[in-house]
N, C-alpha and C positions, 0 to 999 in steps of 0.2 A: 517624432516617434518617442513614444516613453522609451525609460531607460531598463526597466523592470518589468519581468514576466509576471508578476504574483497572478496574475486575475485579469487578463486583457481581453476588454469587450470586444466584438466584431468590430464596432467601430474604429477600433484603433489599429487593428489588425486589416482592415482594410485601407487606415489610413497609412501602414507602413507598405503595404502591395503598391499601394498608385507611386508612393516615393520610391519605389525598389525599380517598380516599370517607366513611368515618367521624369523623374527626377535627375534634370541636367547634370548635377552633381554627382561627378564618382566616389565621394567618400560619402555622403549619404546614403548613395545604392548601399554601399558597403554595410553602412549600419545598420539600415533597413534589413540587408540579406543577414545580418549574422541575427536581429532579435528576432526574425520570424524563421529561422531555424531555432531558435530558443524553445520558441511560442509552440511551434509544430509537437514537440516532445513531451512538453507541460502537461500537470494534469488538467490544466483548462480545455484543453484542447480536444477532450473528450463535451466540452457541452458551443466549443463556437464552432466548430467545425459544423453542426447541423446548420445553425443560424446563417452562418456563408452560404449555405446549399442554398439555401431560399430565394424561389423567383427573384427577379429586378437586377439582381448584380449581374457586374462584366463577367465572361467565364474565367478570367485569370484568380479570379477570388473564389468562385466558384469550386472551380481547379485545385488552390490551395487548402480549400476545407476538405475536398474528397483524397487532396495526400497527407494531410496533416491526418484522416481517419485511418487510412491505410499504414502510415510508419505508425500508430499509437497500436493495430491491432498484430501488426508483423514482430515490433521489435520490443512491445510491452504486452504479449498476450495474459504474462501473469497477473497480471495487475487487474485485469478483470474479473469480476466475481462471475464464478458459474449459471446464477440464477439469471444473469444480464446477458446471457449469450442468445437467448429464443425473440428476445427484443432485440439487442441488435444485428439481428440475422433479419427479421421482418422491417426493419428502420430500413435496411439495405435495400432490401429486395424492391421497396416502396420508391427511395430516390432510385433505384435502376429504371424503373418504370417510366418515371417521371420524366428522366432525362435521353430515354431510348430513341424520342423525338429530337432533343436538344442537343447543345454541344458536344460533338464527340469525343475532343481530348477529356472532358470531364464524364462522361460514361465509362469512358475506358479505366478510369482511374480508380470511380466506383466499383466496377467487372473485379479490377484487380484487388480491391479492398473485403469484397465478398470472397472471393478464391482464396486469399489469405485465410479468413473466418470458416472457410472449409475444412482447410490444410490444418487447420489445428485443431480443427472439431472430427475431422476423421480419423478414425470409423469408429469410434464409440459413442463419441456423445451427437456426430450427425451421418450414421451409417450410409442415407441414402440420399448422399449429399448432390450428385450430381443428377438422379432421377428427379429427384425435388425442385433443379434449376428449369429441367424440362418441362415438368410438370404450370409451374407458376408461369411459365413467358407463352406455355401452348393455351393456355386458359383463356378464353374469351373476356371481353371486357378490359378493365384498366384505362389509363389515360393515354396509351399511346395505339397506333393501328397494328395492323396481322403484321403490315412488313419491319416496323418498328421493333415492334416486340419479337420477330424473327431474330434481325441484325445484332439487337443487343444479346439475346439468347447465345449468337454465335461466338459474338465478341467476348461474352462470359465463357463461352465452354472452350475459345481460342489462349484467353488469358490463365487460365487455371495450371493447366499441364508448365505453360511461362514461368507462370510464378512457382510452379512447384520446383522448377530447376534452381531456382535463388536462392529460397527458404531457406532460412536457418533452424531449419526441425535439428534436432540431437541425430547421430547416424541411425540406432533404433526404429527411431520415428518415422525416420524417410522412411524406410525398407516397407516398413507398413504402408504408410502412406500410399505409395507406388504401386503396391500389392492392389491396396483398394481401388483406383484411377483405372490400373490396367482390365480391371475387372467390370468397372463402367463403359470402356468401350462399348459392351455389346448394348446399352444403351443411346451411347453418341452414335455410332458408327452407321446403323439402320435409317438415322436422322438424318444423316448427312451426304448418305446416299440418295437416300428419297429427293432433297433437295437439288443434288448436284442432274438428278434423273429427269426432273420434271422439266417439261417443254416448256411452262410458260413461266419457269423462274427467274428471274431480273439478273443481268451478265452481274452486275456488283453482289447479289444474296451468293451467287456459284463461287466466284471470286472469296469470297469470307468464308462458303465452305471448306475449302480449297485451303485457304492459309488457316483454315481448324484442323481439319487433317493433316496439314504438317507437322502442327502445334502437336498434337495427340502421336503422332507417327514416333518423337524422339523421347517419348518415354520409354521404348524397348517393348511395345506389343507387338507379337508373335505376327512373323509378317504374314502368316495363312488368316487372321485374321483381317491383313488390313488389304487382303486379296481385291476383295469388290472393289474399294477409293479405287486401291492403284489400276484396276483397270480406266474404271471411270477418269482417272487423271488423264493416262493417257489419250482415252479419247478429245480430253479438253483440249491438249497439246491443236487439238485443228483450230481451237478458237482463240484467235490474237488479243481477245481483248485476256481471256484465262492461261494465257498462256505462261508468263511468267511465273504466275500463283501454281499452275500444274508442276512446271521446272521442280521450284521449291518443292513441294510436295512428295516429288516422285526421288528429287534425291535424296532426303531426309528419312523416306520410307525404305528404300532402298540399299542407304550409307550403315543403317543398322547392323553392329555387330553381332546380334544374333540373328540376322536373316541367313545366313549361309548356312543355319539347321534345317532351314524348310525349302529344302534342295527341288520337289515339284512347283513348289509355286516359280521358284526363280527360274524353271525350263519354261514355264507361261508365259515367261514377260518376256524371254528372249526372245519370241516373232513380234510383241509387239514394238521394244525398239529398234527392230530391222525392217517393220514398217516404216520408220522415221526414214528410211535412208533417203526417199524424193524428196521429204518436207526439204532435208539436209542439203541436198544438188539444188534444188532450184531456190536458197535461202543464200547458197554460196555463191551462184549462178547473177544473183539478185544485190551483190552486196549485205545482207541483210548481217550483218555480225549477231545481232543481239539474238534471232533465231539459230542461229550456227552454234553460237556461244553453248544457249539454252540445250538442246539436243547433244552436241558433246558431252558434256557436265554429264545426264542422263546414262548414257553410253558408258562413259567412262567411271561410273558410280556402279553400274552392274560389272561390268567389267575388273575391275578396279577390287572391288570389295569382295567379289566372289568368285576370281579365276580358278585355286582350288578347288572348292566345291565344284564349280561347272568343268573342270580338266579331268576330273574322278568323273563324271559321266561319259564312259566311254562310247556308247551308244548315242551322244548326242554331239560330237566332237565337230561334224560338218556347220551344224549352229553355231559352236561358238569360235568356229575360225570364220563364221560369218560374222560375227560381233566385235572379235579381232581386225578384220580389214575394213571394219565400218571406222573402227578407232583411229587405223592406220588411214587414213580419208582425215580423220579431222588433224594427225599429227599430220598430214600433208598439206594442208587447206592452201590454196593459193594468197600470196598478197605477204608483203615484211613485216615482220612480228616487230612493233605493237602497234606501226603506223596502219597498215591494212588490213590487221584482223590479230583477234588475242586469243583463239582460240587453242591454238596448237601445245601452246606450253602446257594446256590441263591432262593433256596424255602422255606427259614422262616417266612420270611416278606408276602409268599402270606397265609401263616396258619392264620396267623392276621387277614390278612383281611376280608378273605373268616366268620372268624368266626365276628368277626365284623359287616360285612355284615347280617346273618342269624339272630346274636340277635338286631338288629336296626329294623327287621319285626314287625308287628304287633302280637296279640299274636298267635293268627288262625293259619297265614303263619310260622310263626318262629314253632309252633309246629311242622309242617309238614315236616321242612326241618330239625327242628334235630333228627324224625325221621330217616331220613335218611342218617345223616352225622355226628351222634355221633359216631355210630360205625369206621366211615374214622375216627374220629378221637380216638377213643382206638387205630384203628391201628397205626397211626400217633404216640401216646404215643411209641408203642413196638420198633416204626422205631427210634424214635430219640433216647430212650435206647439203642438200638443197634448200632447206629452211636456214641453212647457217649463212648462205651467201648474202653479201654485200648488196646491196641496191648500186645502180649507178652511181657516177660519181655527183651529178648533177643531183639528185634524187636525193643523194646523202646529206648532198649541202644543203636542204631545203627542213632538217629534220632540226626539231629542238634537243638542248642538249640532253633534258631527260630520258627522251625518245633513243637517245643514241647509247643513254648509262643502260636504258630496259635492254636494249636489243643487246648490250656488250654483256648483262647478267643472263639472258636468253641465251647466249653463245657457250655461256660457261654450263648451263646446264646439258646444253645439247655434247659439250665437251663430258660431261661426269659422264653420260649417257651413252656414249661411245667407249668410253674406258672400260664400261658393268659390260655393257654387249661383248665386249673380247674375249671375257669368261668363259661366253657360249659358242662364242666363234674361233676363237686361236689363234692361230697362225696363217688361217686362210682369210681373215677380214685383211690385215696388213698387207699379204698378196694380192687381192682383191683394190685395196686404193692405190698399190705401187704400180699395178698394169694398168689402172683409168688413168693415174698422173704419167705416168711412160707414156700414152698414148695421144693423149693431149698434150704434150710439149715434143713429142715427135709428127708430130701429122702435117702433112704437106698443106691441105688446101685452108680454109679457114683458120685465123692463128687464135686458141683459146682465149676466152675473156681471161681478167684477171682476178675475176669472183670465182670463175670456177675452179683455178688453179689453187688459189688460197685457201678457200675450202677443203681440199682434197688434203694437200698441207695440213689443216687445221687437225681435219682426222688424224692423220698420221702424229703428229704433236700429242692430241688428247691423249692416246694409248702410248705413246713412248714415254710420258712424261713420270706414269705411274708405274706402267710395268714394265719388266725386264726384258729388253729387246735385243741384248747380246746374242740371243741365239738364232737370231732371225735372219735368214737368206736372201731379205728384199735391201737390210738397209743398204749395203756397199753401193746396190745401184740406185738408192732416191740418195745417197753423197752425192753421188756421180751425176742427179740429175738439178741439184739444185742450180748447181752454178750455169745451166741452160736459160733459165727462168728468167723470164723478162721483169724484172723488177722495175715496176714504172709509179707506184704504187705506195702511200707508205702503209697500209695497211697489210698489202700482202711481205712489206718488206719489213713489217713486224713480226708475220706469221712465219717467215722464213728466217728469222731471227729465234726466237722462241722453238723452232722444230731444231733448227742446229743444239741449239743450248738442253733439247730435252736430249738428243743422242752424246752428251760430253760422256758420261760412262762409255759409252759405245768405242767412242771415238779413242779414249785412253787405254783401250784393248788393241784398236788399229789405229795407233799413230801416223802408222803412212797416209791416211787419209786426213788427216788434218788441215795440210797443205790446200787440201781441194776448196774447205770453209773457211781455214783464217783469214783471207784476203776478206772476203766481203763479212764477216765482222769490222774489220779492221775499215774498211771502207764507211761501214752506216758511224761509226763511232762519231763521225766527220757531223752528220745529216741533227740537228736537236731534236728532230718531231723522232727521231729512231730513239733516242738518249736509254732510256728505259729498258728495250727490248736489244739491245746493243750492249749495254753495259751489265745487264742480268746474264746474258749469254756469255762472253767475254771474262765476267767472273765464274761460272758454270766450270768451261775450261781451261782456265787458269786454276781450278781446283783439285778440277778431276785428273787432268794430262797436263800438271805441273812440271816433272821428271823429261816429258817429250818436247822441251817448249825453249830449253834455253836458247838454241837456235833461232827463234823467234822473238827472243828475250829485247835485246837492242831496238827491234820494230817496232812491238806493240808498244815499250814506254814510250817512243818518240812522238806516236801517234797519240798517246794518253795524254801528252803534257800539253795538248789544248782542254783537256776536259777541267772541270773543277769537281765532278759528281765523289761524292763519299763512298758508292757501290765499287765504283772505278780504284780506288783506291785498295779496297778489298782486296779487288781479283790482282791489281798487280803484286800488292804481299804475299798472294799465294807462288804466284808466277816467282816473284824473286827468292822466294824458300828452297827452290832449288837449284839456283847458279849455287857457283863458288862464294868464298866472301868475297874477296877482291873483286869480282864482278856485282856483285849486290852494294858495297860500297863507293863500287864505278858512276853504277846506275839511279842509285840511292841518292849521291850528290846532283846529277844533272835534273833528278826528280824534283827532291824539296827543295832546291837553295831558291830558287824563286819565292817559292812562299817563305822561306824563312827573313829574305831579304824583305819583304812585304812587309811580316809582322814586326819586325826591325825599326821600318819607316813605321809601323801603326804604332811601334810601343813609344815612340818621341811624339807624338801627335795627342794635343788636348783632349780626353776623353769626350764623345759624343754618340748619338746612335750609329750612325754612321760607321764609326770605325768600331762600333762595338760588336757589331752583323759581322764584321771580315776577317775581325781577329780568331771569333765564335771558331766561322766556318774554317781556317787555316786550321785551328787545335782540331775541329771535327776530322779533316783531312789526316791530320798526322794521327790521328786516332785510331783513323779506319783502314790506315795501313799497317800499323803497330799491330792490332787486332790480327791479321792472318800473316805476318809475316814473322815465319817462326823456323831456322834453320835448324831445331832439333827434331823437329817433327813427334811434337807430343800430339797433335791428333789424327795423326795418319793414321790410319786400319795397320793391323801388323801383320797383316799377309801381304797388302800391298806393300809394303816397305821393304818386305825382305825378296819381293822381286824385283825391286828397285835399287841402282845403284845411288847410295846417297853420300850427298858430299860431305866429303870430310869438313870437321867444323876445327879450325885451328883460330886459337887467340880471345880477342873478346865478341860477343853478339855484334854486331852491326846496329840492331834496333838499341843496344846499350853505347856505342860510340855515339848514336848522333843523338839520345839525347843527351849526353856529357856536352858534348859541343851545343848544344841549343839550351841547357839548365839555366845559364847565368840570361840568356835571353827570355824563358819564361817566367825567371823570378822578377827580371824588371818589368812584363807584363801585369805579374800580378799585385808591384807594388804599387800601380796605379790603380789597376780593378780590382784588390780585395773587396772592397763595399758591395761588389755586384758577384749575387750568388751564380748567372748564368756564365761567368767568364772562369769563377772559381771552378765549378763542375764541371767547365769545360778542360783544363788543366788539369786537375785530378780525372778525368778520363782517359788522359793520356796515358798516365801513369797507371793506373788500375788497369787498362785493356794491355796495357804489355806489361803487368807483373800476371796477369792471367795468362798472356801468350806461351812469355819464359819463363816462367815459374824460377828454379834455381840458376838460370843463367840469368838472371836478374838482381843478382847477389852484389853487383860491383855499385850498384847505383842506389843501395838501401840507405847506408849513413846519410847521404847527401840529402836525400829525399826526407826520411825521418826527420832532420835539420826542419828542413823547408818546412814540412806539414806542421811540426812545432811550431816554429813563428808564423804560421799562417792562423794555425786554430786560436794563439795568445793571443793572435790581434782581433780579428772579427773570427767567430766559431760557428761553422759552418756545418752542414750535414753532410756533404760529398767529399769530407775532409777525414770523416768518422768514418766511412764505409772503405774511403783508402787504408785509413789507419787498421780495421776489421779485416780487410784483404791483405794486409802486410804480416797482421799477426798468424791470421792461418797458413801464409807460406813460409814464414821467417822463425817464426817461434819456438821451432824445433830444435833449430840450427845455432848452435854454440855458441858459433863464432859471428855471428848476428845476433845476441839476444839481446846483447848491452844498448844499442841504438832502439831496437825497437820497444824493451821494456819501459825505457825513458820517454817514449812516444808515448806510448798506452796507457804509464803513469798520468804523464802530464796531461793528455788528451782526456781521460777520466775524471781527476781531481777538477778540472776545470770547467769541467761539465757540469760534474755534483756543485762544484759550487754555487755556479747561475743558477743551475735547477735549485737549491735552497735559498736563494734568495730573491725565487719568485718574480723571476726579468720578465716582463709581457712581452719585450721583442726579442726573449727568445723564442728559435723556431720549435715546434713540436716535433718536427723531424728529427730533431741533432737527439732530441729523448729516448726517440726510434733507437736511430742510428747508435746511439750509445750503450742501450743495451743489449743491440744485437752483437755489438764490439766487447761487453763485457762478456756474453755468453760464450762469443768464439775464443776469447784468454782463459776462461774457464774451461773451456771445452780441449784447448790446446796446449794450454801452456798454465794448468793449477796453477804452480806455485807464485805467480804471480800473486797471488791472493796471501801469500804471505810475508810480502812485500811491506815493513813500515812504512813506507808513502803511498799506500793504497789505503783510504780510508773506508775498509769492509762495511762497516756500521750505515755508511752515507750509499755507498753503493746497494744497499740490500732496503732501504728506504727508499731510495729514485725509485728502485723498481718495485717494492709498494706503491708506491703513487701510482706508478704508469699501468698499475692493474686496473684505475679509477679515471684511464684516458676515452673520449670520446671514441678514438681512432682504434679500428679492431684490429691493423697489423701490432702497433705497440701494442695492447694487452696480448695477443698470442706470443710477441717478442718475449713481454714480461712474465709469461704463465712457463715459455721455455727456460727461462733462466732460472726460474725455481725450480723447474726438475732436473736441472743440473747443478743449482745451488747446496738443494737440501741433501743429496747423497752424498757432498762433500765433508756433512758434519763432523763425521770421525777422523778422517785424512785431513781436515787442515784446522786446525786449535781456532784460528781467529771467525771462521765459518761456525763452526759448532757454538763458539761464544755469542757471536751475535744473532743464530737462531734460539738460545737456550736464552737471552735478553728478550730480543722483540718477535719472537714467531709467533705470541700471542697476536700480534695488530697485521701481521700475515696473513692468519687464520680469520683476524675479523674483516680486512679486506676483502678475501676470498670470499666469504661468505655474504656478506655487502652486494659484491658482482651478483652472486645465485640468486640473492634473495631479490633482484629486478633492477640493481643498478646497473649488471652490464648487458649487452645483448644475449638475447637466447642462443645463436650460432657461436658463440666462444664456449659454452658451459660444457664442453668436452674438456678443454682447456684447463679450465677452473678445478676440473674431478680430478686431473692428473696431478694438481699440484695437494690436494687431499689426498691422492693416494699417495703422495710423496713423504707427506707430514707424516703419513701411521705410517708408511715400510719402517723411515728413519726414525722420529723422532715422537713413538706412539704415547710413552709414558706423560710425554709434556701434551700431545695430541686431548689426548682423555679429559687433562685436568683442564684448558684450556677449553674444549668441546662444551663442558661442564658451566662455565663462568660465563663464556658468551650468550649462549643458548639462554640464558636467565633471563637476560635483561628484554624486558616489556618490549613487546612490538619489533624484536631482532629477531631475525632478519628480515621480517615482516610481518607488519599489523594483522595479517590474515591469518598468520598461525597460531595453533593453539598449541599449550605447551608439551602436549602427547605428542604432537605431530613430532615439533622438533627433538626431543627426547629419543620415539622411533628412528629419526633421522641419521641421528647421536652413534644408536646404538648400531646403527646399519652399517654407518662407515667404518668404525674403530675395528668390527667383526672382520671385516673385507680388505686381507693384506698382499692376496696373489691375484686378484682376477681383476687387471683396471677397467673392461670391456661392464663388467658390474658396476664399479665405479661411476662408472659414467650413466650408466641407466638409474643410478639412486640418484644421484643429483641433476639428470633431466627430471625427471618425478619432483622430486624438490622445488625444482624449480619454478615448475609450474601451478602447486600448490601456493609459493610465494606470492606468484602474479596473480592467482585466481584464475587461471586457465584449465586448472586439472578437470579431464571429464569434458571438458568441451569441444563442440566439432572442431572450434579452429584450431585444436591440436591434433586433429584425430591421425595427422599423419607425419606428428613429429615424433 
């Protein structure tokens, strides 16, 4: 394949297709595919692309001349001279002809290349674009026959409305555009009636009618227009070979947002799809999914799109709770979603609305209709309980696992779906599944399966999970009936996991009842397939009825200290936040000293994967108990705490003794794994989730640790070292009597930063850049006077963050865009800020401006305005002259502007000192002038 586009005859252009199709080689293909994407764009491409049409060739070349016509008339319309439009409109018309016999993929292509040459010729320069297509394919003669020249007519008037929805018309243009199509209908529409009408038309001519009139249906024509198809569709619905193409048809006509104006037509079609209701029985009756499917879709498209309008007919109301229980038919369908049928899940979304609908009435009408559509929905409840249940066990085992992921995300909707229903139902749905589950775990003769128990359970779970069931009269007796329940099962013995864990509020109101479900938590903890739904629960009430729990305190760790799970560790932090310390110290030692002993043995052990996973996991451990175990109770509610007796806290933290005693064991950790970021981050996790925990009762263990984090950043300087250091500064920074450790940190931590970062280290990471400025903006933010610190080198620090405004990564530049509007209002309060903006805010300003003008992403240039409007609040007078001197230089901030533009620009901003919400819309505007987007659709909704 040549290497140059100037002028590529067909012959080369065919020889680079056979290498693209045939050619063993994948880097060939490659080259092949990128020059005849060249070639396609070219202005050659306007004289080979006929040549390729010409008889003899394979259609793949074919194929290629009639797309390479098509992207030169879609994506370079300008480029064509006006007077060449009446020729290549006839050029067109002539290969359609030609080819209405021949290759289809290559007719279609052409169809679409003419539809293109419409869409930008209408409605001026080719007003009666679509009667014209009519006209030329009804004409007698030509080289193709009547049925020939039919199909391609269709295929043209199917593709058209397609291509209209692509187009890149301007927003203008479409509107027109659209205006003129929808007013062609009464041209297509009588056409395609006639055909779909006639007895002796070819089941494939109906079928392309069929997929014309969908095509044409979703440009938004008035659905009393497209009255006649839609009946005619439906009658197709009998014919199996049309029946799919009706499906489409009839919901695309139907799904139309403005059909619900043309409120008679839509009472016409409700008897016709309650005629479907035999197709539907004896489709279900049959196996037939794909008719079932088809029909629902239908149902639930009118249904679905227009329950308002048809619930405002009160005169037709017995309809459409006819059309309602056809739906509730298909949310019932027999057979396990998604192994024996998929139809059921396309009716949940209309349960919403339909109730949505009813409670948006007034109060009068909303009475009347949930008179009579509370009971559709009990039923509704019993339906989706029954769609929820388990297959056998046998059944189950036979299913693939995606099959089993579909049905667990089917369960989760059938669960939202029950939660919305409670809205219209109350307090009596809850009643309603505690007397089915009472009745079936009490019944003498046959003993309930364990799908249906579970189920009932599930219910009950969905709605406790989200809303508030404290007031409810049923729970005390489904406490009471859990521990009945034959749990043989792990699936039901997850669901009854999961239902205890959704009542933990409940249960922290009645602690007496607790005793009734901590055994069987504490039981599954044992089971690993429960792990999950055992240890989510388990942390739930260790949360919530932390205060009820000491008594249980002894048991539950005893049973924990087989687990290794990090969730596990959670809930016992919470659990031990409210012993005494003496007993959390008791507890705390018989907890960790195994793993501490562990890490002990791993920190004498030659580094390898192996002990690099276990050391990980032990710090995850210690992590994820530090994180909730907090004997001040900083995130308790303070209602609940002040009816809570809480223990007195005498002497030091607990979480601060053990890790005094474990310190000198994690430093000899990490003098072996500094080089390894994932053991470094795990060690300062430790630390960072428990100076989050204790905040100021975490005071005893600052110096040591500032120590540490210093030699660890001198040695290898890491990112999870700066985020500690940024968490120390905003709890410590305040405080007097710690500022000496921690200034010395954030010194050194800084200085050391800026240094690599100016001496351009490749393996430094970009993160520690992150990280560093987000550490510098929180000392700013917390603790100024750091900033006039002589071992803070300002100048170096106000240049990192230049640069990092010019980083790929969009958290650094928003990190970097926040530290200038906290930099620059510093100017007058701190002498060494004000210096080194009154130095370099000129190359601040040019960086900024760099970003806008298309070096950084459009989604930051909110960012970028605030740190402009930061320049003129503070520092206007330098703003001005500096605005002045940039704005000069040739081709700044971009080649595309002219020097009005940016001048206006100038003058916009300097003007604009109190509204940053203005701010930010001059320099989107800006912006997009930069890039050469202004005005165009693909901004139309930035």
């Amino acid at each position: 394949v040549v290497s140059s586009v100037c002028a590529p005859p067909p012959v080369v252009v065919s020889s680079a297709l056979h290498q693209l199709y045939y050619d063993p080689n994948i880097e060939n293909k490659n080259l092949a595919q990128k020059w005849l994407m060249q070639a396609q764009v070219s202005p050659q491409a306007w004289h080979f692309s006929w040549q390729l049409l010409n008889g003899g060739k394979v259609p793949e070349i074919q194929y290629f001349g009639a797309s390479a016509l098509h992207i030169k008339i879609s994506r370079y319309w300008g480029d064509i001279p006006a007077e060449q439009y009446e020729s290549l409109k006839t050029q067109l018309f002539a290969q359609i002809s030609a080819f209405a016999s021949g290759s289809k993929i290559v007719l279609t292509r052409l169809c679409v290349a003419l539809a293109s040459l419409a869409l930008n010729m209408m409605p001026d320069t080719w007003p009666h674009a679509v009667p014209d297509m009519v006209r030329v394919f009804q004409a007698e003669g030509g080289q193709a026959d009547c049925s020939a020249r039919c199909l391609a007519l269709l295929e043209l008037l199917t593709v058209l409305p397609e291509e209209f929805q692509t187009s890149r018309l301007p927003p203008y243009r479409k509107g027109q555009v659209r205006s003129c199509l929808a007013q062609e209908c009464a041209c297509v529409f009588p056409l395609l009636r006639q055909l779909l009408q006639q007895s002796d038309s070819p089941g494939f001519v109906k079928q392309k009618v069929l997929k014309c009139f969908s095509s044409w249906a979703q440009l938004g024509i008035p659905l009393m227009e497209c009255e006649g198809l839609t009946l005619a569709a439906f009658s197709a619905l009998r014919d199996p070979e049309l029946f799919d193409s009706a499906v489409e048809s009839l919901v695309n006509t139907i799904s139309q947002p403005d059909a619900q104006r043309y409120v008679n037509t839509l009472l016409k079609l409700i008897p016709h799809a309650l005629a479907l209701q035999e197709q539907l029985q004896q489709a279900v009756q049959n196996g037939d999914i794909e008719t079932s499917h088809g029909i629902c879709r239908i149902v639930v498209a009118l249904g679905e799109n227009h329950s308002r309008a048809l619930l405002d007919q009160v005169d037709h109301w017995q309809s459409f709770l006819a059309l309602v229980n056809m739906i509730m038919f298909c949310t019932g369908i027999p057979g396990h979603y998604p192994v024996n049928e998929t139809t059921s899940s396309l009716t949940l979304t209309f349960w919403y609305t339909l109730q949505d609908d009813i409670l948006s009435f007034e109060a009068d009408k909303q009475a009347v209709y949930l008179q009579v559509y509370r009971p559709v929905y009990f039923q509704l409840v019993d339906v989706l309980l029954q769609k929820a249940q388990f297959p056998t066990d046998e059944e189950y085992a036979t299913w693939s696992s995606d099959e089993k992921e579909q049905f667990r995300i089917y369960r989760v909707d059938i669960s939202d779906t029950l939660m919305y229903v409670y809205e219209m139902l109350g307090a009596e749905l809850l009643s309603n599944l505690y007397e089915k589950l009472g009745r079936l775990l009490t019944a003498s003769e046959q003993p309930a399966s364990w799908q249906h128990t579970e189920a009932l359970l599930y219910g009950f779970q969905s709605i406790a999970e989200t809303i508030d069931v404290n007031y409810s009269d049923v729970v005390p007796g489904l406490i009471g009936l859990i521990p009945r329940i034959n749990i043989n099962n792990v699936q039901l013995a997850d669901t009854v996991m999961f239902t205890i864990g959704a009542l933990a509020e409940w249960l922290a109101d009645h602690p007496v009842m607790i005793s009734k479900v901590l055994p069987l938590v504490l039981h599954a903890l044992g089971n690993p397939e429960l792990s999950i739904s055992s240890v989510s629960t388990l942390k739930k009430i260790c949360r919530e009825c932390k205060y009820d729990l000491p008594q249980y305190a002894a048991n539950i760790v005893a049973v924990s200290q087989t687990s290794q799970c990090m969730w596990l560790m959670q809930a016992l932090g919470f659990l031990l936040s409210a012993l005494q310390v003496e007993e959390i110290l008791s507890n705390l030692h018989s907890l960790i000293t195994p793993y501490i002993q562990q890490l002990e043995k791993l920190a004498d052990e030659t580094p390898n994967p192996s002990n690099k996973l276990a050391i990980i996991h032990i710090l995850g451990l210690l992590s994820n108990l530090f994180t909730t175990l907090d004997i001040s109770h900083h995130d308790d509610d303070h209602e609940a705490t002040e009816v809570k007796k809480l223990p007195v806290v005498q002497g030091p933290n607990p979480v601060v003794l053990v890790l005094q005693q474990v310190f000198q064991l994690i430093r000899k950790v990490l003098s072996t794994w500094l080089n390894d970021a994932q053991v470094v981050e795990a060690v300062c996790a430790i630390f960072e989730k428990s100076v989050k925990t204790l905040l100021d009762d975490f005071a005893p263990m600052v110096p040591q640790l500032c120590e540490m984090l210093g030699q660890m950043y001198s040695t290898i300087p890491q990112a999870s070292a700066i985020d500690l250091t940024r968490q120390m500064v905003h709890i410590f920074a305040h405080e007097p009597a710690h500022f000496p450790p921690i200034k010395s940190l954030f010194l050194l931590v800084t200085s050391l930063t800026l240094s690599l970062f100016q001496q351009g280290h490749s393996d430094y990471p970009g993160l520690c850049v992150y990280a560093c400025v987000c550490s510098t903006f929180q000392a700013l933010k917390r603790k100024p006077c750091l900033f006039l610190s002589s071992e803070l080198d300002v100048k170096a620090v106000f240049h990192c963050a230049v640069l990092s405004l010019k980083f790929p990564e969009t958290p650094t530049v928003r990190a970097s865009c926040a530290f200038f509007t906290e930099f620059l209002p510093r100017c007058a309060e701190l002498p060494p800020v004000g210096q080194v903006v009154h130095e370099d805010g000129k190359i601040l300003l040019q960086a900024t401006l760099e970003g806008v003008g298309g070096q950084a992403s459009r989604n930051v240039m909110d960012n970028f305005a605030d740190i402009l409007f930061c320049l003129n609040k503070n520092c206007f007078s330098y703003l001005v002259a500096w605005l002045k001197e940039v704005l000069q230089q040739d081709g700044f901030p971009s080649p595309r502007l002219t020097q009005a533009q940016k001048d206006n620009f100038s003058q916009q901003i300097v003007r604009e000192r109190v509204n940053k919400r203005r701010v930010r819309d001059m320099v989107k505007e800006f912006t997009l002038l930069c890039r050469g987007l202004h005005g165009t659709e693909y901004t139309a909704d930035y």
